[in-house]
N, C-alpha and C positions, 0 to 999 in steps of 0.2 A: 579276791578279784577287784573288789573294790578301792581297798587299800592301794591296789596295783596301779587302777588306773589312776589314784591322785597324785601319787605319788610319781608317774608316765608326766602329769600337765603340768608337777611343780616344779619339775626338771626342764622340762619346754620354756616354761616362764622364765625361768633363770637363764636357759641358752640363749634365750630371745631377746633379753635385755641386756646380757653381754653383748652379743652381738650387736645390736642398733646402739647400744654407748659405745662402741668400739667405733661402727663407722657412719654413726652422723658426728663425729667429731671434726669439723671443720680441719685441716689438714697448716692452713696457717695458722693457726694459734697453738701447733706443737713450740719446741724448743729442745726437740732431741730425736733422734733416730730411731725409728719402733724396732729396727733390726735390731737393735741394742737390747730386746726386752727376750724372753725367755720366752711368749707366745709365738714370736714368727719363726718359720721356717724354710730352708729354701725352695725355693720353685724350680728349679732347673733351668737351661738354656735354651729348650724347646719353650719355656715359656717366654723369656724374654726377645725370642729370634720373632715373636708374633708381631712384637710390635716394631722392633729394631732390628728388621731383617738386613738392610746392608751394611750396618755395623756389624753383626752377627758373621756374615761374611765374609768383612776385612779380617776383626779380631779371629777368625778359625785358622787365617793365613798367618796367623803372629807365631811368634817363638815358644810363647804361652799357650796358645792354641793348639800347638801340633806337638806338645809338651812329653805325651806318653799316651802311645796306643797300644791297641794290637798289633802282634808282629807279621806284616805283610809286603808283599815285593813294593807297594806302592808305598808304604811307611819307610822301607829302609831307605837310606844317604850310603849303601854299602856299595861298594865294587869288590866283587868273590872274583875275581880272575888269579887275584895273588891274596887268599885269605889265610895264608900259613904264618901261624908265629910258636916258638920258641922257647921254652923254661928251661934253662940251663943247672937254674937249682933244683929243682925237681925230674927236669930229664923228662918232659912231657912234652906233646907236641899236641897244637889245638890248631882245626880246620872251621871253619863256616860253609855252608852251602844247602840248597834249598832242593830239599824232597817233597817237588811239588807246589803245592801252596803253605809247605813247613818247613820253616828256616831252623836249621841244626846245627849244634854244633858238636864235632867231635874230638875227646881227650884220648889219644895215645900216646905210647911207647913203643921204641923202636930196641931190639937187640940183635946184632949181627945183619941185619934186611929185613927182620921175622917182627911183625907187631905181635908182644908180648902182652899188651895190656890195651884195652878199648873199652870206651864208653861214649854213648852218642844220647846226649839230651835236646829234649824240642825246648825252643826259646818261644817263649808265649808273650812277651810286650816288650817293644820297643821304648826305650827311655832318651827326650830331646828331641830337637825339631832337626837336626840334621846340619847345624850350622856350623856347631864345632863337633860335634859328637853326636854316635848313637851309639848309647849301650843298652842290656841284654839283659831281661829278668827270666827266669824258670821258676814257674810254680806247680806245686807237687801237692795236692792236698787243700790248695789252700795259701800252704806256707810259701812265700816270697823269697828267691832269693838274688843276688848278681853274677852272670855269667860271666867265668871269665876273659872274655873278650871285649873289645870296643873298636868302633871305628870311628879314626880321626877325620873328618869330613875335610880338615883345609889343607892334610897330608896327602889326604887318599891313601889312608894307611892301617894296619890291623894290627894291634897292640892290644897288652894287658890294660885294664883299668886303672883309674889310679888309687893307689896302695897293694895292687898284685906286683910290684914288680921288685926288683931284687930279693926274689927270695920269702915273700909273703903271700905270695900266690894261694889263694885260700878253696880252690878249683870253682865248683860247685854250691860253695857254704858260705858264702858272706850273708849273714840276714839281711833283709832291708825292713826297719823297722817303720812304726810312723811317723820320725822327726825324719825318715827322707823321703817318704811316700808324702808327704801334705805340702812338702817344695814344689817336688815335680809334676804333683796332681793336685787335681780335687778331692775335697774330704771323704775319703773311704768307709768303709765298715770293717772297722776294726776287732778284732776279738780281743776282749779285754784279756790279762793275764796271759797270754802270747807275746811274744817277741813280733813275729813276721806273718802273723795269719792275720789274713782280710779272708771275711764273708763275700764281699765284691769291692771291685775297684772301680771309678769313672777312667772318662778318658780325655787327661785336658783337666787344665787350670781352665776353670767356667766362670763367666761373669760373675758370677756373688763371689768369688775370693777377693774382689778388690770392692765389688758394690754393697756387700750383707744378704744376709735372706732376703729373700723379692717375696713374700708372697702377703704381703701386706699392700706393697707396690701396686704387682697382679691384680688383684681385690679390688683395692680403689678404681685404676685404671677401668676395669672391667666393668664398675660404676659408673664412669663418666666422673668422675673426681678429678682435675683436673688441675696444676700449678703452673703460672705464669712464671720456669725456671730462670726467665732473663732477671725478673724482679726478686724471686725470690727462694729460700730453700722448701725442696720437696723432701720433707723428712721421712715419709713411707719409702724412701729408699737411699743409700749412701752415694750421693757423689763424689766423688776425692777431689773434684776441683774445687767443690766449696767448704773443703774442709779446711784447717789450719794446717801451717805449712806443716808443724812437728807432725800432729798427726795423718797430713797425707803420706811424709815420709815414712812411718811407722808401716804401713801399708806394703810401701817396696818393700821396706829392709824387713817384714818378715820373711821372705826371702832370699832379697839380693844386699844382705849382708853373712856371707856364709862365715858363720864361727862356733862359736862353742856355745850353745844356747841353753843355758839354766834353768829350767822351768821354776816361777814361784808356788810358792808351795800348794799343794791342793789346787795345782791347775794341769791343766793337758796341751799338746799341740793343737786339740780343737778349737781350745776355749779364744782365740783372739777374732777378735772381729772388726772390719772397718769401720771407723770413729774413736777405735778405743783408742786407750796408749799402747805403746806391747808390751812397755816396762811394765804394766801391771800383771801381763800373764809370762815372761819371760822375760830375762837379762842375755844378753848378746857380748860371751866377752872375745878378742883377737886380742893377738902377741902383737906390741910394738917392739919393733928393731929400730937401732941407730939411724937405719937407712931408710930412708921411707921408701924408698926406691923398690922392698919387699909390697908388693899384693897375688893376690890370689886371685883364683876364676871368677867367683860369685861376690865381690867388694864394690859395688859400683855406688853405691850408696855411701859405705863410711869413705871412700877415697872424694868423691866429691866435695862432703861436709870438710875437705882437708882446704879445698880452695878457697881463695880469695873471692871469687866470683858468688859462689855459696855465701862464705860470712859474711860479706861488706852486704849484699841485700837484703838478708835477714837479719842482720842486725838493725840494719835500719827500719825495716817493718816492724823489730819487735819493739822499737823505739816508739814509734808513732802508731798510737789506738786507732788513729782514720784508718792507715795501710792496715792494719793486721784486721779489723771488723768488715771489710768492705768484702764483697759478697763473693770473690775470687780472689785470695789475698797474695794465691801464686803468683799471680800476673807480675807482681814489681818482683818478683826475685828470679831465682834460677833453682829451681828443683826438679827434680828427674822428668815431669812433664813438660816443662820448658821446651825440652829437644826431644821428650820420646810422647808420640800418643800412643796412648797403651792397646789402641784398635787398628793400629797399622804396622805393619813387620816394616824391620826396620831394613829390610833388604828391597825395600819399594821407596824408601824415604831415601828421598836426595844427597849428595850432602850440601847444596846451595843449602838447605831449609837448616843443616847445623849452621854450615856459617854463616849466614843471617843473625841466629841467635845472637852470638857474637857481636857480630857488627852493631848491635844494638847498644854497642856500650862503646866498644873500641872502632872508631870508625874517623875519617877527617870531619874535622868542626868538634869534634868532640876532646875532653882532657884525656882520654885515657884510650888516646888512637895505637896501634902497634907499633912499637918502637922499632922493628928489622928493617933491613937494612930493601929499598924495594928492589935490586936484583934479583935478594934471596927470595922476596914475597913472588915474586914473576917466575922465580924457577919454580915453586911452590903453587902456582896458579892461583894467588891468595887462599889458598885452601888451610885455614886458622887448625884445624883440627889435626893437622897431618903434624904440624908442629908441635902445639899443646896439648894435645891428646892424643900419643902413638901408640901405634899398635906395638906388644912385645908379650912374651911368652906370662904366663903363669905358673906362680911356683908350686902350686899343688896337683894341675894337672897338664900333662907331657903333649906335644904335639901340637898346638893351639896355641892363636896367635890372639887378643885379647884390645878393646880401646881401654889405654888410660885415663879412669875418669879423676882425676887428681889434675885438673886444669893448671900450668904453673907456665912459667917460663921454661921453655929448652932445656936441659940437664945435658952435661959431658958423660961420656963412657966413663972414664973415670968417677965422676959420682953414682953413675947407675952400678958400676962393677964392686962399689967400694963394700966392706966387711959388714955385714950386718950380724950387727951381735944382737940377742936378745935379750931385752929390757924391762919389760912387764907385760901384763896383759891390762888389757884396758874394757871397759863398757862402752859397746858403741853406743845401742841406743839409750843410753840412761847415766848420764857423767854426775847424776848423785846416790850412785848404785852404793848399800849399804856395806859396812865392812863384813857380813855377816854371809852377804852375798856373794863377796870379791872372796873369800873361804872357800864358799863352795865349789865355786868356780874352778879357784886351783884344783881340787879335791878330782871333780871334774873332766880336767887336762888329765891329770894323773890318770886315770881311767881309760879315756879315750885315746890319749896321745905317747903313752907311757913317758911321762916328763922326770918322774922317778923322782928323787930327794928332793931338787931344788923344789918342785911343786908342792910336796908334802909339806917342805919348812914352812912356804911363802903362806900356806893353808892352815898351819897351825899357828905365826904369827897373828893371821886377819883373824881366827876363831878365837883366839886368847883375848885379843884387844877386845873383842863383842863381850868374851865371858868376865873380863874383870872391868866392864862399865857396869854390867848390874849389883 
């Protein structure tokens, strides 16, 4: 008993003075992010709503916000009046509609007038804010998978997903593993050695995906610890505006760079955090074509880094140690904040407030005013975006109309139509990604995209050159 209880007050003494070194530490005289360390963890969004309750409110109205719920009439962007679609290669017919407060969907066959075959599954979460899409997960146990249905919100239309259609229709069985669950949500409980089993799922990209674990934040706060953020960084928790440009970018293009994402070794989709780089927990490769004129849904990041707007600012910040140390080093450039705040849906955001951006560089009294012609600018209503950022379809998924973030001048039909051959793939975020990497990568594709020979060569070429440098 004795032994018990010193052993009860030597443990106390050590909690005790971890604790009080932990937070009488002056909070300015850090130089890094405690979310960064392996003790904090997150707090959730009921915590952070306590103190940043109208923030909390805008951002739940965002795209990220309303990212993936429960499946409910107030969730769905669907219109069931005409929810009948069609597999012609499989000879199945799939309906949507709602038993009650349970949205279903049903797979049959028709032979002679006589349904020959049925099956009706309940769809349990809704995936997307409803602005281009709501698709459809069913969970059985646990195990996650994709229905196959989707609704195209700017069609008003009920279609296959994309990669069910011609003939790949996979009904009931697509897994969705965790590199698509940690896109469109918050970090789940994953069952390790599973493909598609979560223990539970949240609901919603939550503030610490772009801020770090808060519960160090919480703490302080809750202290009365307190940082004068106009002067200076509050490192109990991650701001992305006072981060460096790369790595606030790192931050979006975890996941609005959608490619082929390499994990490095002995890491997971959990492990990346705000502040880090991402190249150190993942490599991000995409196929360049001829034509740049090819993007995809979720590119809004690397098609940016393609403009002039992008590189002439950031080069010049990376030039000049004042601009890049100064306490918001965004401000002189153009990064994805610039024009989006991550707490307001951008269906409430003007577009005066993009073209302002703009005009901030290209405007009269300035060198680098827009050269069109002012008739065109007047039929146009000066409206900069409708020209250098149009809306047009996406090659990966059907039905959706998309903004160009690839800022340029106008392009002809002719050059958007022309031949896009494919060329390599490329690292988006990491252009000193190693050869040993760019291997894997193809290996990869091969895997995931069935690229077949060419990729296998391209893969033992980059592995050979790794194996005969050592």
């Amino acid at each position: 008993m004795k032994k018990l209880l010193t052993y009860t007050v030597v443990v106390t003494v050590v909690i005790a003075n971890l604790f009080c070194n932990y937070t009488t530490t002056p909070a300015l005289e850090r130089t890094e992010f405690v979310s960064l360390t392996d003790s904090i963890h997150y707090a959730g969004m009921n915590s952070c709503k306590e103190c940043h309750q109208s923030i909390y409110d805008s951002y739940i109205q965002t795209g990220m916000g309303k990212s993936f719920e429960k499946a409910s009439k107030k969730k769905s962007s669907a219109d069931f009046s005409n929810s009948k679609i069609y597999d012609k290669f499989k000879d199945l017919y799939y309906q949507s509609f709602w038993n009650g407060d349970s949205l279903q969907f049903m797979e049959y066959r028709l032979y002679k007038g006589d349904t020959i075959h049925k099956r009706i599954e309940t769809v349990h979460y809704i995936v997307g804010s409803g602005q281009h899409t709501n698709s459809h997960m069913v969970v059985t146990n646990g195990y996650f998978n994709q229905a196959p249905m989707t609704f195209y919100t700017q069609k008003k239309k009920w279609d296959f997903p994309p990669g069910f259609e011609d003939g790949h229709n996979t009904r009931f069985n697509r897994l969705i593993g965790l590199e698509c669950m940690t896109c469109h949500n918050s970090y789940p409980e994953f069952v390790e050695g599973s493909v598609n089993k979560f223990e539970s799922v949240p609901e919603g990209i939550s503030c610490e995906r772009c801020h770090g674990p808060g519960s160090a934040h919480v703490a302080e706060k809750q202290a009365g610890k307190l940082v004068d953020i106009s002067q200076k960084i509050d490192f109990s928790i991650v701001n992305p505006a006072k981060l460096s440009i790369e790595k606030q970018f790192d931050i979006c293009q975890r996941c609005h760079v959608q490619g082929n994402a390499v994990l490095r070794k002995r890491k997971s989709f959990y492990d990346f955090l705000p502040g880090m780089k991402l190249s150190d927990v993942m490599n991000v490769f995409m196929p360049v074509y001829s034509n740049s004129s090819e993007h995809i849904m979720a590119s809004h990041a690397e098609r940016l880094k393609l403009s002039q707007c992008y590189l002439q600012t950031t080069q010049k910040i990376s030039a000049d140690k004042n601009l890049s140390n100064q306490l918001r080093p965004y401000k002189n450039a153009l990064t994805c904040v610039t024009c989006h705040n991550p707490h307001i849906s951008v269906k409430s955001t003007g577009i005066d407030h993009f073209n302002n951006t703009c005009k901030n560089c290209h405007s009269e009294g300035k060198s680098m005013k827009c050269s069109a012609d002012k008739k065109l600018l007047e039929s146009k209503q000066n409206n900069c975006v409708s020209c250098h950022m149009p809306k047009s379809g996406a090659t990966d998924i059907p039905h959706v109309s998309v903004t160009e973030h690839f800022i340029r001048k106008p392009i002809s039909e002719k050059e958007f139509s022309a031949i896009k051959n494919f060329v390599t793939i490329s690292c988006i975020n990491n252009p000193n990604v190693e050869q040993l990497e760019r291997g894997r990568a193809y290996i990869s594709y091969c895997e995931k995209f069935e690229l077949g020979k060419m990729a296998l060569d391209s893969a033992k070429k980059y592995l050979m050159t790794k194996h005969q440098m050592k």
